[in-house]
NULUMLO-254098 format. One line per field, with one value per residue (C-alpha): x, y, z; residue in three letters. Coordinates in steps of 0.1 Angstrom, whole numbers. Each point is the difference from the previous one (the first is absolute). Layout:
<pts>
xx: (X | ...)
yy: (Y | ...)
zz: (Z | ...)
residu: (Ala | ...)
</pts>
This chain:
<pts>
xx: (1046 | -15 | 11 | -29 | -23 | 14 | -26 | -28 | 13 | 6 | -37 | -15 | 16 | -8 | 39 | -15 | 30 | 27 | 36 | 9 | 35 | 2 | 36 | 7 | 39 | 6 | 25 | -21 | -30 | -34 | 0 | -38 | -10 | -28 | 13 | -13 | 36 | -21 | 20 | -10 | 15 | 16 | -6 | 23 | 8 | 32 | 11 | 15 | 19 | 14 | 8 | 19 | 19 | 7 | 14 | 25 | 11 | 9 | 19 | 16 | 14 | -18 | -18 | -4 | -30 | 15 | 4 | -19 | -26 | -17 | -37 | -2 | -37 | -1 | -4 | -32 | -32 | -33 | 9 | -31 | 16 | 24 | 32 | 30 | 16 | -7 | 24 | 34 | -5 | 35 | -12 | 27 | -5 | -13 | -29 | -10 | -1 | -18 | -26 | -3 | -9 | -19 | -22 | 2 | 15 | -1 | 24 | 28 | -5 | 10 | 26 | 13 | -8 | 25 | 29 | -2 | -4 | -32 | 19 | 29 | -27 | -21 | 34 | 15 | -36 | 3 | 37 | -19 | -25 | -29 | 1 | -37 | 6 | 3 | 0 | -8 | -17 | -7 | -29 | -27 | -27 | -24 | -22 | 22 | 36 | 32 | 21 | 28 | 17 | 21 | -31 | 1 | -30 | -20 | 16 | -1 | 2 | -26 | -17 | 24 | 28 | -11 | -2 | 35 | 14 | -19 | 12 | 36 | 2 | -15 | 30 | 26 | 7 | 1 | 24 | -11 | -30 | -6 | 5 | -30 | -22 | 2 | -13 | -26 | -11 | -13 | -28 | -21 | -26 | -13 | -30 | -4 | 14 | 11 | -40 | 1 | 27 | -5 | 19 | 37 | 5 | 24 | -1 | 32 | -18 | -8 | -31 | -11 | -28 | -14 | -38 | 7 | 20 | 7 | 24 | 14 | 29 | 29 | 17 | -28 | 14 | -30 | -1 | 7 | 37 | -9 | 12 | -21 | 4 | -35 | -4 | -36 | -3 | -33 | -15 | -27 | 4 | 15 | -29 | -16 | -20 | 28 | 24 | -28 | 1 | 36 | 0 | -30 | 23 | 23 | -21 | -8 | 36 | 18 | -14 | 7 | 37 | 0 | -8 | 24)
yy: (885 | 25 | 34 | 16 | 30 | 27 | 26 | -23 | -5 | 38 | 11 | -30 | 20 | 38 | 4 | 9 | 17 | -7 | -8 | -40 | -13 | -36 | -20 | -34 | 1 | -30 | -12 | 3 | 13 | 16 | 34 | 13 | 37 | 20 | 35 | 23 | 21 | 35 | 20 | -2 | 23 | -24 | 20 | -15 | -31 | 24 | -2 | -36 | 7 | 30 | -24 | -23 | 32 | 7 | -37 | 5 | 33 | -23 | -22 | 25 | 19 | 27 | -3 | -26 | -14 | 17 | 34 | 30 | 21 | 30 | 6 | 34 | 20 | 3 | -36 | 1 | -14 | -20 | -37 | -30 | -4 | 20 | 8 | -2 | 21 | 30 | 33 | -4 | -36 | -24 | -31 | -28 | -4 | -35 | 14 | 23 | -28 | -20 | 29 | 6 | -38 | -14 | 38 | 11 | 28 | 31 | 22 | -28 | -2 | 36 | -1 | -30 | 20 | 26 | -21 | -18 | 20 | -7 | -3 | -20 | -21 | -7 | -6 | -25 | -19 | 2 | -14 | -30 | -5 | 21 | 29 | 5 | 15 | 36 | 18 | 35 | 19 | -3 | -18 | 21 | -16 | 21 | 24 | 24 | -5 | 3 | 28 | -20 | 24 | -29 | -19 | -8 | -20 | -28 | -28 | -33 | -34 | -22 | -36 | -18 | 15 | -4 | -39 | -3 | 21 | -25 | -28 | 13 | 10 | -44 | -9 | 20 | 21 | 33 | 11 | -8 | -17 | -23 | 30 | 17 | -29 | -3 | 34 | -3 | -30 | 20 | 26 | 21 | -3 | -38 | 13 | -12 | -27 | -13 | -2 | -33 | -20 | -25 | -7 | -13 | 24 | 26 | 33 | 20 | 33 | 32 | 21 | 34 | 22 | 33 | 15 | -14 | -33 | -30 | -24 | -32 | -23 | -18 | -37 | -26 | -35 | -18 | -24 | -31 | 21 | 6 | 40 | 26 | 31 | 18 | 35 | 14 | 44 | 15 | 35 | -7 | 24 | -9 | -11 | -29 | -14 | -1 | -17 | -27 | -6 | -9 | -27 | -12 | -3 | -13 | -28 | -11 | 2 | -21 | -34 | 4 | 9 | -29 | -25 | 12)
zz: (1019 | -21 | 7 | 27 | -17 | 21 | -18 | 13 | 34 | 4 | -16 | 27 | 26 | -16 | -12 | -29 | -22 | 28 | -14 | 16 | -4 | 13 | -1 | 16 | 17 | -7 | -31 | -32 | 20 | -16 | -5 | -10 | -3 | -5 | -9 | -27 | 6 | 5 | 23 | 41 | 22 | 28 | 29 | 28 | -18 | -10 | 33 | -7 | -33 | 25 | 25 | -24 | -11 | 37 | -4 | -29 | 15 | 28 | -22 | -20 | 34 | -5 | 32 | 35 | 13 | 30 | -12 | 16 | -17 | 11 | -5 | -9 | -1 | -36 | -7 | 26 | -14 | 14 | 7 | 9 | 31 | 19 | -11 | 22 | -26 | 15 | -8 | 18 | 9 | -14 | -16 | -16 | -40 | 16 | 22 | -28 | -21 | 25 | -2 | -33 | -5 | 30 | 12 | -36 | 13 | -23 | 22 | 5 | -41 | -4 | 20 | -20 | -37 | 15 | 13 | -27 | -27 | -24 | -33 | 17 | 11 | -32 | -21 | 29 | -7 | -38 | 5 | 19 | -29 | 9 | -30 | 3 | 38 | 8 | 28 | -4 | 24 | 43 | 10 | 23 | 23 | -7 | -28 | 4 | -17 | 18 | -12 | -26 | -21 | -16 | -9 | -36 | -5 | 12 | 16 | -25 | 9 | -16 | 11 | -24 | 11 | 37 | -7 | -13 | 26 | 26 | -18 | -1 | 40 | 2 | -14 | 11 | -26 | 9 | 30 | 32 | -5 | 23 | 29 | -20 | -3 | 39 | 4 | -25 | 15 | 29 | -13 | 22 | -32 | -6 | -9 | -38 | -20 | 37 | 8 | -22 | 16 | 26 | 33 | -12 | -32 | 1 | -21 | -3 | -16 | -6 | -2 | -22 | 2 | -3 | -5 | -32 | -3 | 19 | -1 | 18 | -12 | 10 | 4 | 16 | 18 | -1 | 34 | -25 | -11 | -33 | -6 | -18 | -14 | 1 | -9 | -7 | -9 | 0 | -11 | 33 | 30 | 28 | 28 | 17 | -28 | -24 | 18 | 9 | -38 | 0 | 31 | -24 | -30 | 18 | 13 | -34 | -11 | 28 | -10 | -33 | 13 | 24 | -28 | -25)
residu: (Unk | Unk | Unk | Unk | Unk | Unk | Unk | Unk | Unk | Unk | Unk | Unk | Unk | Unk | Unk | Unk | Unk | Unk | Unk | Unk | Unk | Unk | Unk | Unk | Unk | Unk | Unk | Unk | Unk | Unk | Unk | Unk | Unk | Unk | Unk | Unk | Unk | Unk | Unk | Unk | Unk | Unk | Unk | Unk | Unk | Unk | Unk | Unk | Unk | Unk | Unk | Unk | Unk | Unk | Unk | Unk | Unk | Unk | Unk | Unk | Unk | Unk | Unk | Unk | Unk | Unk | Unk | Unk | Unk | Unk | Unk | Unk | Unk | Unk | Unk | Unk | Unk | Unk | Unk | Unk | Unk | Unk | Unk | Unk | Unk | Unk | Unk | Unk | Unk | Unk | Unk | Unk | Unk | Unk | Unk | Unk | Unk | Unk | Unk | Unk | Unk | Unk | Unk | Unk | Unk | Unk | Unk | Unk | Unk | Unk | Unk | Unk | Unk | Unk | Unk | Unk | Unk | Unk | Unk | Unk | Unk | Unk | Unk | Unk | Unk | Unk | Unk | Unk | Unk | Unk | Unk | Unk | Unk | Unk | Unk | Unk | Unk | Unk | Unk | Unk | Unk | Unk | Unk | Unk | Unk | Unk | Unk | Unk | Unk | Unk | Unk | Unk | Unk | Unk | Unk | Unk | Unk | Unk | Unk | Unk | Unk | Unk | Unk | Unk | Unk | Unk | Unk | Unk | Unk | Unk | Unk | Unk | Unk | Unk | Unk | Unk | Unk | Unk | Unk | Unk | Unk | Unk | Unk | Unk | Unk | Unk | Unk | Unk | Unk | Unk | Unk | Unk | Unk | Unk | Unk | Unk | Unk | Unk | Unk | Unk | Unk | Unk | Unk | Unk | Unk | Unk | Unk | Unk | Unk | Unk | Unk | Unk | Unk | Unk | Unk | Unk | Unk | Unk | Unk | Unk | Unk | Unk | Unk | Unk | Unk | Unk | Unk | Unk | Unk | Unk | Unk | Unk | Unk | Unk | Unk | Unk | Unk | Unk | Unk | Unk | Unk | Unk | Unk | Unk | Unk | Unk | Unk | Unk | Unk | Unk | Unk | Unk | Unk | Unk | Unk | Unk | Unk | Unk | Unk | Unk)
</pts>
């Protein structure tokens, strides 16, 4: 089969310039892409690159999915639904984790920047083969910025870079993957690429957004068992009419997926 036209399929559904990484799982699989390689700011698609770092500090000993953190005030911003982060409240590495990645919680994401330490975290993911990942500043829910006197930029972590990290946590190749695919296989936001699928799929993900972007992406088991990776970044705002574009491009796409 002729690889699909992803730039066609995303103009049909009004992803005009958006950024598409598409790999089949299985051995010698398709990989297509649609990606000019401009740089998109990932919003809270840098919560699962944090997550895997949670993971390999884990690993290394550094920390326990049982060990206690406190939420302190200064990590305090506006979350889509609420947070149970709330100051003085003792969460596990594993239930701030389980925030970050299922609520896209942005105060159990501070909280993890801190323990973890933001430049132990983006080398331990450059160690893992993800050099184009950085995190560098707190995120904030909100127009107004949290205060982050150690922020030293924008946080990086690009579509590309998203797909091979997806494909990577597929097969079991960063540290404790299959505990994170479980949690990201239970989002309180199936509101894009998720719009496409039909009764059977399964979408381990992870969405972005802001005023300004929005994203969807992660590893698809289509009802037949075939495995996907599917990763789509936008420069669209974040509302209704948007993400009915991507449960249209993802409508297009699944056949094509299905019959290849």
């Amino acid at each position: 089969m002729s690889p699909p036209d992803l730039a066609a399929l995303a103009a049909a559904a009004g992803l005009d310039a958006a950024a598409i990484h598409v790999r089949g799982l299985a051995p010698g699989g398709p990989a297509w892409s649609r990606d000019d390689g401009r740089w998109i700011y990932p919003a809270s698609m840098i919560k699962v690159p944090l997550a895997v770092a949670a993971a390999a500090a884990v690993a290394a000993g550094r920390l326990a999915w049982t060990t206690p953190v406190a939420v302190e005030r200064s990590n305090q911003t506006a979350n889509d639904a609420p947070s149970p982060a709330v100051p003085g409240a003792v969460l596990t590495v594993e239930e701030l984790v389980t925030l970050m990645l299922q609520r896209s919680d942005n105060v159990a994401t501070n909280v993890l920047i801190d323990r973890l330490d933001r430049e132990w975290a983006t080398q331990a993911l450059h160690e893992l083969g993800f050099p184009r990942v950085a995190v560098r500043r707190k995120l904030s829910g909100g127009p107004t910025l949290l205060t982050d006197r150690a922020a030293t930029g924008r946080n990086s972590f690009p579509a590309a870079e998203a797909a091979a990290l997806f494909a990577a946590l597929a097969a079991d190749r960063v540290p404790e993957a299959s505990r994170l695919r479980a949690i990201l296989a239970h989002s309180w936001w199936d509101v894009r690429l998720s719009r496409g699928l039909e009764t059977g799929d399964a979408f381990a993900h992870k969405t972005g957004d802001t005023s300004a972007v929005a994203h969807d992406g992660g590893i698809l088991t289509l009802r037949t068992g075939a495995r996907w990776v599917v990763v789509v970044y936008t420069e669209l705002a974040s509302e209704e009419e948007n993400d009915q574009r991507f449960g249209a491009f993802m409508r297009t796409l699944r056949p094509l997926l299905l019959s290849s």
